[in-house]
Structure formats: C-alpha cells, structure tokens
Z-matrix of the N, CA and C atoms (Angstrom, degrees):
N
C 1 1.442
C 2 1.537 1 110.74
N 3 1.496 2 120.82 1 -27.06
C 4 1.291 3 113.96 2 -167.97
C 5 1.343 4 99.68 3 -85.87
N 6 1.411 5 142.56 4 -28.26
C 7 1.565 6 137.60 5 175.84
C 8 1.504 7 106.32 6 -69.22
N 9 1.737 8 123.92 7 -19.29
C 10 1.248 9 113.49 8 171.13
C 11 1.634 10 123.54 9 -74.09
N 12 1.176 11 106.99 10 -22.35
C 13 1.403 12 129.61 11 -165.34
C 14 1.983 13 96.73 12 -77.16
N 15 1.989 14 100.23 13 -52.72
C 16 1.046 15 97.42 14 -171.47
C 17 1.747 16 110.27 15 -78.17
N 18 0.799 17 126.90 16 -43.04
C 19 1.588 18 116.97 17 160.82
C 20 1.651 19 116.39 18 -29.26
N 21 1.481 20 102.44 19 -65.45
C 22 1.261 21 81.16 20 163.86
C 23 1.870 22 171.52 21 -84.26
N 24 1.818 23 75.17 22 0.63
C 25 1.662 24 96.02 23 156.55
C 26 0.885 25 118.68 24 -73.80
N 27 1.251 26 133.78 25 -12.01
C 28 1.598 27 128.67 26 -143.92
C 29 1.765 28 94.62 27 -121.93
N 30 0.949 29 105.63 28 -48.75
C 31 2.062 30 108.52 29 149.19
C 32 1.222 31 112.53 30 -37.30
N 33 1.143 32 128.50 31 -79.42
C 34 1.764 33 145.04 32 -136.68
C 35 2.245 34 70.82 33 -99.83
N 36 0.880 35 143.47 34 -12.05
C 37 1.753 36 125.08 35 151.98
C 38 1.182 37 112.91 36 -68.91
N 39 1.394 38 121.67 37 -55.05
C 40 1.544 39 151.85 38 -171.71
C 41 1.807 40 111.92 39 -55.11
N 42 1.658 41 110.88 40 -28.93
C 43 1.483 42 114.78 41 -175.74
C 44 1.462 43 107.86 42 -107.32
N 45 1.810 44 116.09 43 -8.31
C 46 1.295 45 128.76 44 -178.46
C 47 1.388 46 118.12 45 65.93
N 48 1.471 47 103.47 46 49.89
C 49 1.545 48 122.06 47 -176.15
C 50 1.523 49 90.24 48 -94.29
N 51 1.388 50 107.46 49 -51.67
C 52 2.025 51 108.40 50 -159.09
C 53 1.293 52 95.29 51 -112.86
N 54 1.223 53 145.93 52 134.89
C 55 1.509 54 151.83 53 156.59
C 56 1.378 55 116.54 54 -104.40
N 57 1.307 56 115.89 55 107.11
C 58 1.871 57 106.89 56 156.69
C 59 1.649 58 138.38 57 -44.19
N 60 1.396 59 104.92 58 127.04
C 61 1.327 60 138.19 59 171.36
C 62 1.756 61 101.80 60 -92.71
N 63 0.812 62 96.04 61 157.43
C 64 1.686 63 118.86 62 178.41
C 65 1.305 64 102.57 63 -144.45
N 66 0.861 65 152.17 64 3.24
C 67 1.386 66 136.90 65 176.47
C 68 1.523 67 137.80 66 -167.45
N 69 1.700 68 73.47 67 22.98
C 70 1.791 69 92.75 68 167.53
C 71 1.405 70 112.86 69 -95.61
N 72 1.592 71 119.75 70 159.47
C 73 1.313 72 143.09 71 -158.74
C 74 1.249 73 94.02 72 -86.09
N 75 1.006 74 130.44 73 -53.24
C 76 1.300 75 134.31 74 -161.37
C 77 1.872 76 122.36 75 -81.16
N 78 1.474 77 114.67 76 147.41
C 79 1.302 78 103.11 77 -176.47
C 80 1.670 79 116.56 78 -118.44
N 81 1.084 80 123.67 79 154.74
C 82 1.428 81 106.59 80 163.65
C 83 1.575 82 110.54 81 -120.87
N 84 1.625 83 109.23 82 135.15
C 85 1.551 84 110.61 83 -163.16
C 86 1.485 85 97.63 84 -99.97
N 87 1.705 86 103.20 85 157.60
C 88 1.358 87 113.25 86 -152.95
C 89 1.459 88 95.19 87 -112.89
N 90 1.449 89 142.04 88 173.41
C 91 1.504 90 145.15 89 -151.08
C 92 1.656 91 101.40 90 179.74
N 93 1.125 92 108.86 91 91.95
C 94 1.555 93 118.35 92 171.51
C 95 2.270 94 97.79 93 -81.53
N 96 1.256 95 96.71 94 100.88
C 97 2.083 96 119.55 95 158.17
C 98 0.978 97 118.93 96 -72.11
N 99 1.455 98 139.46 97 113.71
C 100 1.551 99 133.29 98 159.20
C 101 1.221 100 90.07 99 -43.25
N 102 1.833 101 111.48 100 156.88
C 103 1.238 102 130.97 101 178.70
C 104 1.864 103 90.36 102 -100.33
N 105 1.281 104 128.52 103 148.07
C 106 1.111 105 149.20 104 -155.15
C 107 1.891 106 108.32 105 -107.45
N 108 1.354 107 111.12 106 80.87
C 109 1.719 108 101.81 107 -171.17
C 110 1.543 109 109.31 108 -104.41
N 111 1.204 110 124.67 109 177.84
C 112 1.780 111 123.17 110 -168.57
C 113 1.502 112 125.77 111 -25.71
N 114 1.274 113 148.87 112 -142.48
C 115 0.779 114 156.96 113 163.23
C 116 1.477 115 136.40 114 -126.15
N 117 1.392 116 153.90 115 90.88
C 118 1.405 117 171.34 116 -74.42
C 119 1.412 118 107.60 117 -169.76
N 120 1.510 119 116.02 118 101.89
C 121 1.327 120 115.83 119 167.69
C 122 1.545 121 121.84 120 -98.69
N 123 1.095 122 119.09 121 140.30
C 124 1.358 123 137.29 122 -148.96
C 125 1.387 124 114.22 123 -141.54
N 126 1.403 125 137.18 124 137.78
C 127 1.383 126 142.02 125 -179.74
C 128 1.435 127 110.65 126 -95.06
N 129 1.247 128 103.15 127 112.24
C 130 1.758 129 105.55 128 168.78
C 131 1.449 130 122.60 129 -66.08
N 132 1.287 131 136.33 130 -171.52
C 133 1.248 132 132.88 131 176.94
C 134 1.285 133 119.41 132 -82.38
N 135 0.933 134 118.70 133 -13.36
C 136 1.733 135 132.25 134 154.37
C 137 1.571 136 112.53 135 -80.52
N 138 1.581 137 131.67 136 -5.74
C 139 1.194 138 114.34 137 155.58
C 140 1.326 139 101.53 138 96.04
N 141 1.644 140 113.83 139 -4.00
C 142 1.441 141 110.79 140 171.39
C 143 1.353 142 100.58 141 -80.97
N 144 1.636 143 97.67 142 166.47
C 145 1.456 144 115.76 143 173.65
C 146 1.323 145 107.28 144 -96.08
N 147 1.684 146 133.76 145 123.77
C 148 1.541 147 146.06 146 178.16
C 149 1.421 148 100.44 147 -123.44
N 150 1.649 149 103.17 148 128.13
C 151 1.618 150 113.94 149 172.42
C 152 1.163 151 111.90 150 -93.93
N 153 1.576 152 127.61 151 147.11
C 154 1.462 153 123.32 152 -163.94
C 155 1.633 154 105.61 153 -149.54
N 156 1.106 155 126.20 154 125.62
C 157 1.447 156 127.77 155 169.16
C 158 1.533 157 101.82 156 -62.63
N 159 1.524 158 102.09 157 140.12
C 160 1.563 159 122.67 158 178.61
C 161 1.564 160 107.14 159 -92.93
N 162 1.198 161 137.37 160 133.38
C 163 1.561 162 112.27 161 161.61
C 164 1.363 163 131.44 162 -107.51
N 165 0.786 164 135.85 163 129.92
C 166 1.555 165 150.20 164 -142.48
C 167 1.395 166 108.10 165 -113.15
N 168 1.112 167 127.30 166 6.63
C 169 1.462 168 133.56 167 172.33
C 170 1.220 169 104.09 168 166.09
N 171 1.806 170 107.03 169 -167.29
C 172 1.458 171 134.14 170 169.34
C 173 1.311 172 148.42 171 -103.05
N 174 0.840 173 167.73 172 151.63
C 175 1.649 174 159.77 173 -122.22
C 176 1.621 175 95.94 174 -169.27
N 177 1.122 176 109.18 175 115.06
C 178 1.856 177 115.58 176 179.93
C 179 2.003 178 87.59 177 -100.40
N 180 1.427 179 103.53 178 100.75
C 181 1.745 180 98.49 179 164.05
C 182 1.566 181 101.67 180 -98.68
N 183 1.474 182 112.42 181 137.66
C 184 1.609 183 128.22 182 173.07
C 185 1.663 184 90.96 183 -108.85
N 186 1.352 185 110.26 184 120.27
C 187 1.273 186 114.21 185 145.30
C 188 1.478 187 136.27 186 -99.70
N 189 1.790 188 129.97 187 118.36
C 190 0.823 189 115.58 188 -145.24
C 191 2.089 190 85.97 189 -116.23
C-alpha cells in the first residue's frame, strides 16, 4: 500500500496538482480506495448466489 500511495504522490507532484510546503501547520490526510471493477457472482456456503464488485486497482483520495 505504501508504493501505491507513493506513485501516487509523486504523479499528482509531477502534473502540479499537489505542491510541497515545509512549514505549514496544517496537514492533509491521505486515503488509499479500492478502484470499483464489474460485478462477480459467487456461491456462498449456503449455495446461494452473492454478487460482488472486483477491484481492479487504487484510488489515492487527498483530503484537503
């Protein structure tokens, strides 16, 4: 998880979305999201059928 995080700071630095501060008080906390792909049906132990999102990647959220 932490090479996903850093890939994606280092992108979203690289396109001049996020810029470093050094010496501000304040922080903004970071939130690695499964990325959300089709839908996957699957048999529970009761033999029912349950549909389930697959995830196919990651989502870097910055909350500022």
């Amino acid at each position: 998880m932490q090479e996903v995080v850093k890939k994606g700071i280092l992108r979203l630095l690289k396109d001049g979305i996020i810029y470093p501060i050094s010496d501000s008080k304040w922080i903004s906390l970071v939130n690695v999201d499964p990325k959300k792909g089709g839908m996957t049906v699957v048999k529970n132990e009761n033999n029912n059928l349950i549909s389930t999102r697959t995830a196919i990647g990651w989502c870097i959220c910055i909350d500022y």
